[in-house]
C-alpha positions in Angstrom: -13.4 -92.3 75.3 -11.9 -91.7 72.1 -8.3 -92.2 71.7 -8.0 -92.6 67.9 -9.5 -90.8 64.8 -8.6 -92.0 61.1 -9.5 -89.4 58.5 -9.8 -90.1 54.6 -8.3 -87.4 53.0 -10.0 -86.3 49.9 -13.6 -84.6 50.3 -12.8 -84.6 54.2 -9.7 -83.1 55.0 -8.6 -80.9 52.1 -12.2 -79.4 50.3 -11.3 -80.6 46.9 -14.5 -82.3 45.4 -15.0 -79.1 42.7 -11.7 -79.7 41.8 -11.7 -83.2 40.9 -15.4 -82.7 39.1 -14.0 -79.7 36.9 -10.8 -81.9 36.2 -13.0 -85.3 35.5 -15.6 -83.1 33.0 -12.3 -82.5 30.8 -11.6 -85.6 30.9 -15.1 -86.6 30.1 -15.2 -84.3 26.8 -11.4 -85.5 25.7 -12.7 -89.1 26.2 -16.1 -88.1 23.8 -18.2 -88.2 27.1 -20.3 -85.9 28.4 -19.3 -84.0 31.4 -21.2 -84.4 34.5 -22.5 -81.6 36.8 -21.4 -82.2 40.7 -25.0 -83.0 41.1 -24.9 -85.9 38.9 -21.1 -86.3 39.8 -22.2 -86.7 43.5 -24.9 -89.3 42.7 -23.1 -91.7 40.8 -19.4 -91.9 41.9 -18.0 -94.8 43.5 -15.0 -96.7 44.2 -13.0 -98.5 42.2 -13.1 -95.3 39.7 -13.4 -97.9 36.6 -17.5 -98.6 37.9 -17.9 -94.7 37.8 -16.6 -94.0 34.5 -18.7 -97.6 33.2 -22.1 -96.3 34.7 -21.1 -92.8 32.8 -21.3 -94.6 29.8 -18.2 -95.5 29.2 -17.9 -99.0 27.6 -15.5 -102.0 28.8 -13.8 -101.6 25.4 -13.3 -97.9 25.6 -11.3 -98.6 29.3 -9.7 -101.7 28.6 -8.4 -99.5 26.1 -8.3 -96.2 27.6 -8.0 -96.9 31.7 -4.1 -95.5 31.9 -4.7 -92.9 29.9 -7.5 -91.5 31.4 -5.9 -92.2 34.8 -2.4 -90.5 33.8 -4.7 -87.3 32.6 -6.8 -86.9 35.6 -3.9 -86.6 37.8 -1.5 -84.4 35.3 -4.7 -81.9 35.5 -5.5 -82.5 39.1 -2.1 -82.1 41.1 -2.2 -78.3 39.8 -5.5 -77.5 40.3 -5.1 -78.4 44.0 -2.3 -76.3 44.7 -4.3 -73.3 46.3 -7.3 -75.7 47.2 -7.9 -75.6 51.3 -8.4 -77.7 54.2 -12.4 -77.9 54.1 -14.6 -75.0 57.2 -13.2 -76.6 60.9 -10.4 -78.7 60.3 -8.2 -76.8 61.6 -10.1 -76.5 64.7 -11.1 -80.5 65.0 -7.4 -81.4 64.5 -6.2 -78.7 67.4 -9.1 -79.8 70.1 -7.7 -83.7 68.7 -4.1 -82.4 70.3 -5.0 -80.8 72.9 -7.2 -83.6 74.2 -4.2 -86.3 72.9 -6.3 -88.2 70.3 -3.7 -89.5 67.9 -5.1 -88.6 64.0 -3.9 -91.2 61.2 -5.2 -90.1 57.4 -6.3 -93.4 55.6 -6.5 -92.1 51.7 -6.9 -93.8 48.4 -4.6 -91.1 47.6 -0.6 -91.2 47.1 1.9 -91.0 49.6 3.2 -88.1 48.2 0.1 -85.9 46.5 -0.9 -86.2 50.7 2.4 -85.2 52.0 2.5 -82.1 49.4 -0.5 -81.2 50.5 0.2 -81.4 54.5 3.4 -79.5 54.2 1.7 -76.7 51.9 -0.9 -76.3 54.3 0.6 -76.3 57.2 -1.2 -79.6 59.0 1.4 -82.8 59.1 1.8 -82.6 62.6 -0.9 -83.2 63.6 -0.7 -86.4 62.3 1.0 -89.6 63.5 0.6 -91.5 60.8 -0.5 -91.5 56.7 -1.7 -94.6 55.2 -1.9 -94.2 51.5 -0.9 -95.8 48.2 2.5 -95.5 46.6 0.7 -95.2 42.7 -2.9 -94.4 42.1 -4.6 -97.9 42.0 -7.6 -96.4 42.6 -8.9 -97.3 38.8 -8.9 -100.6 38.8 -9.2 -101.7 42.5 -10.4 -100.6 46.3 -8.7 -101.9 49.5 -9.4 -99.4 52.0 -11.7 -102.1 54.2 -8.7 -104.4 54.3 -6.3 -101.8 55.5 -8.2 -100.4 58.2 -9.0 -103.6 59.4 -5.1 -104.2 59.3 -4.6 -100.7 61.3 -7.8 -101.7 63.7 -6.2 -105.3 64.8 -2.7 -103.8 65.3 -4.0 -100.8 67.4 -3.2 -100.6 70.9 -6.9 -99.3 71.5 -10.2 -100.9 71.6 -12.4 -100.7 68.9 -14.4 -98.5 71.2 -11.7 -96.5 70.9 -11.7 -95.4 67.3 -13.6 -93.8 64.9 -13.4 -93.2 61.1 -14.8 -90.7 59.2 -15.1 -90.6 55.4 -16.9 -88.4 52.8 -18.2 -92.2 51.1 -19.8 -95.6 51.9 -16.6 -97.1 51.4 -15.3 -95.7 54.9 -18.6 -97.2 56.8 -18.0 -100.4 54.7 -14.7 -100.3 56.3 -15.8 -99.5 59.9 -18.3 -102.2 60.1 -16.5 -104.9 59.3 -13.9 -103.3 61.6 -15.8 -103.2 64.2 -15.9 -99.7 65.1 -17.9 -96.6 64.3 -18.5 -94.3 61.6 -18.5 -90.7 60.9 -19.7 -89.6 57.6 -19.7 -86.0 56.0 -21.2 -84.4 53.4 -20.5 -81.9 50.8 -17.3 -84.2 49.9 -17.3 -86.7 46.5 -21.0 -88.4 47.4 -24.5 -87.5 48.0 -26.1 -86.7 51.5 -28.9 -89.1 50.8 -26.4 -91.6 49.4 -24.4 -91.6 52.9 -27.4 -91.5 54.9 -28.5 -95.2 53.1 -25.3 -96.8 53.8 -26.1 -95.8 57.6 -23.2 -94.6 59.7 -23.8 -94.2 62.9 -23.2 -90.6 62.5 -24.2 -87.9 59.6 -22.7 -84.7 59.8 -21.9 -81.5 57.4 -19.0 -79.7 59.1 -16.2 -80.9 60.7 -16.9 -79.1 63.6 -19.7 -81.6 64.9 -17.4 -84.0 64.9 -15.8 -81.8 68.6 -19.5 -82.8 70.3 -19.1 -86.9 68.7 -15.8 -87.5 70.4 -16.7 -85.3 73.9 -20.0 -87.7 74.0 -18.4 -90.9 73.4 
């Protein structure tokens, strides 16, 4: 039985992924780049950011130079964009049938502290959950250490490992998961590539949030 469910945030919880490609192609084109349709955007991403922006051509001079500029733009264009963006098609639902069965929800984000806890009081959804693991400063650039907090929230769980599941819009959650221990739910339509998410292998592949009601009854 399932007794805990961690969520990333961005791409799985709040529907933001044609957000962040509109705000990145700006910052392609102020950067003398050239923007990348979510297509593209979908096949190449990855975590940390600074690999994403180097396989879009952007040289190690250009961030050594540029990294905290381009960092400080993203977000100074981003953080209004997503002020009328919306919790993606059956969250809502999966985090009510969560409560009512009493399956505690943590969000685990390479997002801020804060842009999450914005977000969760303008849309309504904080109580669901118990818990928000995030950064204090977008590190994201430079660095990734998702794997090593989950497996930090994993070994100071109460619950088995049979106990919890992740789910994440990228590799980097079923990364996390397996060296965790436990398993995987990934989603499409968020920041990566069906057929990218279906290579890295979770043990499950799903498109709406709503599947994820039959995962947790089965298990």
């Amino acid at each position: 039985m399932i007794k805990l469910v961690v969520f990333d945030w961005n791409g799985v919880l709040i529907a933001d992924a044609q957000a962040t490609v509109a705000v990145d192609r700006k910052v392609f084109k102020a950067f003398g780049h050239k923007p990348l349709d979510m297509k593209t955007y979908r096949e190449t991403f990855t975590m940390p950011v600074i690999d994403f922006f180097l396989a879009s051509g952007f040289t190690k001079t250009q961030m050594a130079r540029d990294a905290i500029k381009i960092q400080e733009m993203f977000h100074r264009l981003y953080e209004p964009r997503i002020a009328k963006v919306r919790t993606r098609i059956g969250a809502r639902r999966l985090l009510a049938f969560l409560e009512k069965r009493k399956v505690e929800a943590i969000i685990l984000s390479n997002h801020t502290m804060e842009g999450i806890t914005n977000q969760l009081e303008r849309l309504g959804i904080g109580r669901y959950f118990s818990r928000i693991i995030a950064n204090d400063k977008h590190t994201t650039m430079l660095r990734k250490n998702k794997a090593e907090k989950f497996l930090r929230l994993v070994r100071n769980s109460p619950y088995r490992r049979s106990e919890i599941l992740i789910i994440g819009d990228s590799p980097e959650e079923i990364e996390a998961a397996r060296a965790a221990g436990v398993r995987c739910v990934s989603i499409t339509g968020g920041y990566y590539a069906a057929r990218r998410l279906k290579d890295a292998k979770p043990d499950f592949l799903i498109d709406s949030l709503t599947e994820m009601i039959g995962i947790i009854q089965s298990l």
